[in-house]
C-alpha positions as CSV (number, residue, x, y, z in Angstrom):
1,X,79.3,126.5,148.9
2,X,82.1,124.0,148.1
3,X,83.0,121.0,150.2
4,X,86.2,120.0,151.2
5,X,86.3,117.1,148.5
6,X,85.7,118.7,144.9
7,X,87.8,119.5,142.6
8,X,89.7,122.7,141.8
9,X,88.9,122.4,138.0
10,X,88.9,119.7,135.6
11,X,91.2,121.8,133.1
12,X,94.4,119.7,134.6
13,X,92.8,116.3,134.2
14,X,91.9,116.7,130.2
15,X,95.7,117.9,130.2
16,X,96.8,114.5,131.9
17,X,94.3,112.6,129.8
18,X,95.6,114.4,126.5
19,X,99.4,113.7,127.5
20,X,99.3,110.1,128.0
21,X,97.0,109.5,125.1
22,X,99.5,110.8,123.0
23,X,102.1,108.7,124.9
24,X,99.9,105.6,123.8
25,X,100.0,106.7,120.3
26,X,103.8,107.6,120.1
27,X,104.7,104.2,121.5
28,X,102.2,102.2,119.5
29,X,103.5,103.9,116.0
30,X,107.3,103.3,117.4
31,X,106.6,99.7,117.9
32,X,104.6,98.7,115.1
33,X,107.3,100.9,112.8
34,X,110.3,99.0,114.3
35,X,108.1,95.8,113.9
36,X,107.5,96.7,110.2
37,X,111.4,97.7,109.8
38,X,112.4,94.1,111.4
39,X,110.2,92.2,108.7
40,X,111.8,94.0,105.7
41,X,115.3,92.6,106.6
42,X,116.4,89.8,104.3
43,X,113.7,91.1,101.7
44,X,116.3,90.7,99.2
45,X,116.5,87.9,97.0
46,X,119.7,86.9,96.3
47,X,121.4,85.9,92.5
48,X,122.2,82.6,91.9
49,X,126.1,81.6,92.2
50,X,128.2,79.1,90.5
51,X,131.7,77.9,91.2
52,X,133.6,75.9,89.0
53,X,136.2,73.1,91.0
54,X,139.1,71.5,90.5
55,X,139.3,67.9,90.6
56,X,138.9,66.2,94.6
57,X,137.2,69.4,95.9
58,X,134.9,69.8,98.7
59,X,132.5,72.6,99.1
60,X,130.1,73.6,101.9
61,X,127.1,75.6,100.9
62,X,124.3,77.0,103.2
63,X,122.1,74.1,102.1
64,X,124.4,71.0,101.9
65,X,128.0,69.5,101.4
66,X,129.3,68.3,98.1
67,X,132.0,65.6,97.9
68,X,133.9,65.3,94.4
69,X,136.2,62.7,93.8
70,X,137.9,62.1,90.5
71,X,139.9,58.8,90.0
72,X,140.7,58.6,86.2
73,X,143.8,59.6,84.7
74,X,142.1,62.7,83.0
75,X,141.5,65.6,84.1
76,X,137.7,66.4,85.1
77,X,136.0,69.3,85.9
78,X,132.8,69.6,88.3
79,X,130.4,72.6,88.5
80,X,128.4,73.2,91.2
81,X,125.3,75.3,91.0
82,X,124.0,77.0,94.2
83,X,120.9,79.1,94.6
84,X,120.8,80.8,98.3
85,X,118.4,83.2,99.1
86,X,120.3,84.3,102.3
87,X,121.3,88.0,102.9
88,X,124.9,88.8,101.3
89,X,127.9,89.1,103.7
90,X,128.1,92.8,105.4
91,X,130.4,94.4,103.6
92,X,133.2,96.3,105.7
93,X,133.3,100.0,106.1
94,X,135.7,100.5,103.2
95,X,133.8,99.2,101.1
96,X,130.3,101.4,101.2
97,X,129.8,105.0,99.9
98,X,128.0,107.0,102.3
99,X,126.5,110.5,101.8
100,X,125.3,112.8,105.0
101,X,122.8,115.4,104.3
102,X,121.5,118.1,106.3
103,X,117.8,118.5,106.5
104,X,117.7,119.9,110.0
105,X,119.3,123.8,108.8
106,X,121.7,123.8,111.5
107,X,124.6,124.4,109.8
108,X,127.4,121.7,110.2
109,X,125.8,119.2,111.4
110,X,126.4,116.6,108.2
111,X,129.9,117.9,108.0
112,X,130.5,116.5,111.7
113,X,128.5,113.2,111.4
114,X,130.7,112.7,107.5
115,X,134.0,113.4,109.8
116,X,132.9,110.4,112.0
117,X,132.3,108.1,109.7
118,X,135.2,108.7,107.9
119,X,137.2,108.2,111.1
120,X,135.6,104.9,111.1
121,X,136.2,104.0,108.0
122,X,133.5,104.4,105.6
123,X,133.7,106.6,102.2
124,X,132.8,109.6,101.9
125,X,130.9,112.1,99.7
126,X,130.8,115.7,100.6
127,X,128.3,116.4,102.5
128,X,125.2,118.5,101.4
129,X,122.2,120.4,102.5
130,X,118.8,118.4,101.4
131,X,115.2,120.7,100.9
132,X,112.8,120.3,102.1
133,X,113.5,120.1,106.0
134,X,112.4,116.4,107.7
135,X,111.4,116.0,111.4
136,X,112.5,112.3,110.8
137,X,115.7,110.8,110.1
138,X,116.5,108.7,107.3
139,X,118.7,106.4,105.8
140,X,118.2,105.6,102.6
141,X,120.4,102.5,101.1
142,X,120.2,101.2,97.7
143,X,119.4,97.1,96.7
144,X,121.8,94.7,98.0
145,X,122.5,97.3,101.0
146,X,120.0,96.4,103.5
147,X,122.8,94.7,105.7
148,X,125.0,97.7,106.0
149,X,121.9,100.1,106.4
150,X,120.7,99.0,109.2
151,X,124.4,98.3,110.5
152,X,124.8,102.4,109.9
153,X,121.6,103.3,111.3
154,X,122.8,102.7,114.8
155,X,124.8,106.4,114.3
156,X,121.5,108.1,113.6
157,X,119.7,105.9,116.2
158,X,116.5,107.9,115.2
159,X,116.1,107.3,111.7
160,X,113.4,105.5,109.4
161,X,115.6,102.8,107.3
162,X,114.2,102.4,103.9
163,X,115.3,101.4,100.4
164,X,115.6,103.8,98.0
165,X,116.1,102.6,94.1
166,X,115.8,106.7,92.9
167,X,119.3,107.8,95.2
168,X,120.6,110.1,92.3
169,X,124.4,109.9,93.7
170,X,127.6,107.2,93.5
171,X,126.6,106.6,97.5
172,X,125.2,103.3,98.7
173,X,123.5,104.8,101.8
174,X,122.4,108.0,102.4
175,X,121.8,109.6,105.3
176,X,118.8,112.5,105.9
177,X,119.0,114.1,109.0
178,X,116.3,115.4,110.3
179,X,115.0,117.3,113.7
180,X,114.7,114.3,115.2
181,X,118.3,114.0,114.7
182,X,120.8,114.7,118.2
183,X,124.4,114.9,118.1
């Protein structure tokens, strides 16, 4: 005989134990992955600059302010030497190659996300299909492009941003659109 107070079956607890243990472990790996993406920005070291100046110049740097003066009846010329290891400027849309590829299968889906960044501004290769199929996102950027990777990333708010040195196209970035991917 059963009493009033026990439990129907225990089948619907494991399933509520199951689901938000995998909740724990889909927002542990989201955080630690964004907190791994956040480190890597500004990995890039930066070449070292020099500027040649005319006579009575002044130039501000990241690091310091330079003062040249030249009084003599000659002409004189100063060069400055600057080593920053700050990320470069972001460069505007019109100035980055982007490529849209379609790893999800459902047709026209990189065609429509390539029509919106070209309305934007950005250039544009044709976009392509991409084997094998990915459940994740990506964007793909080459060195020097960290800046405007993560800047693009915010149209595929799903994607993994990662550099990629083997990008065997004229694009800086390159998008991978994968089933995590929603119009």
């Amino acid at each position: 005989m059963r009493g009033r107070h026990v439990a129907r079956g225990s089948s619907r607890f494991l399933r509520d134990l199951g689901v938000m243990l995998l909740g724990i472990v889909v927002v542990g790996v989201l955080v630690f992955g964004g907190m791994w993406a956040l480190a890597r920005i500004g990995d890039e070291p930066q070449a070292a600059s020099s500027t040649t100046l005319p006579p009575s110049s002044t130039v501000v740097s990241p690091t310091s302010t330079t003062t040249t003066t030249t009084t003599t009846t000659t002409t004189t010329t100063t060069t400055l030497a600057t080593t920053t290891t700050t990320r470069d400027v972001v460069r505007s849309p019109s100035e980055i190659t982007v490529l849209v590829l379609n790893a999800v299968g459902t047709p026209g889906v990189a065609g429509r996300l390539t029509e919106r960044l070209a309305e934007v501004g950005y250039q544009t290769l044709e976009p392509a299909n991409y084997q094998p199929r990915l459940d994740q996102s990506r964007v793909w950027y080459r060195q020097g492009f960290g800046a405007e990777a993560f800047e693009i990333a915010a149209w595929v708010p799903d994607a993994l941003v990662e550099l990629n040195e083997d990008i065997e196209t004229d694009a800086e970035i390159v998008i991978v659109l994968g089933a995590s991917y929603q119009e």
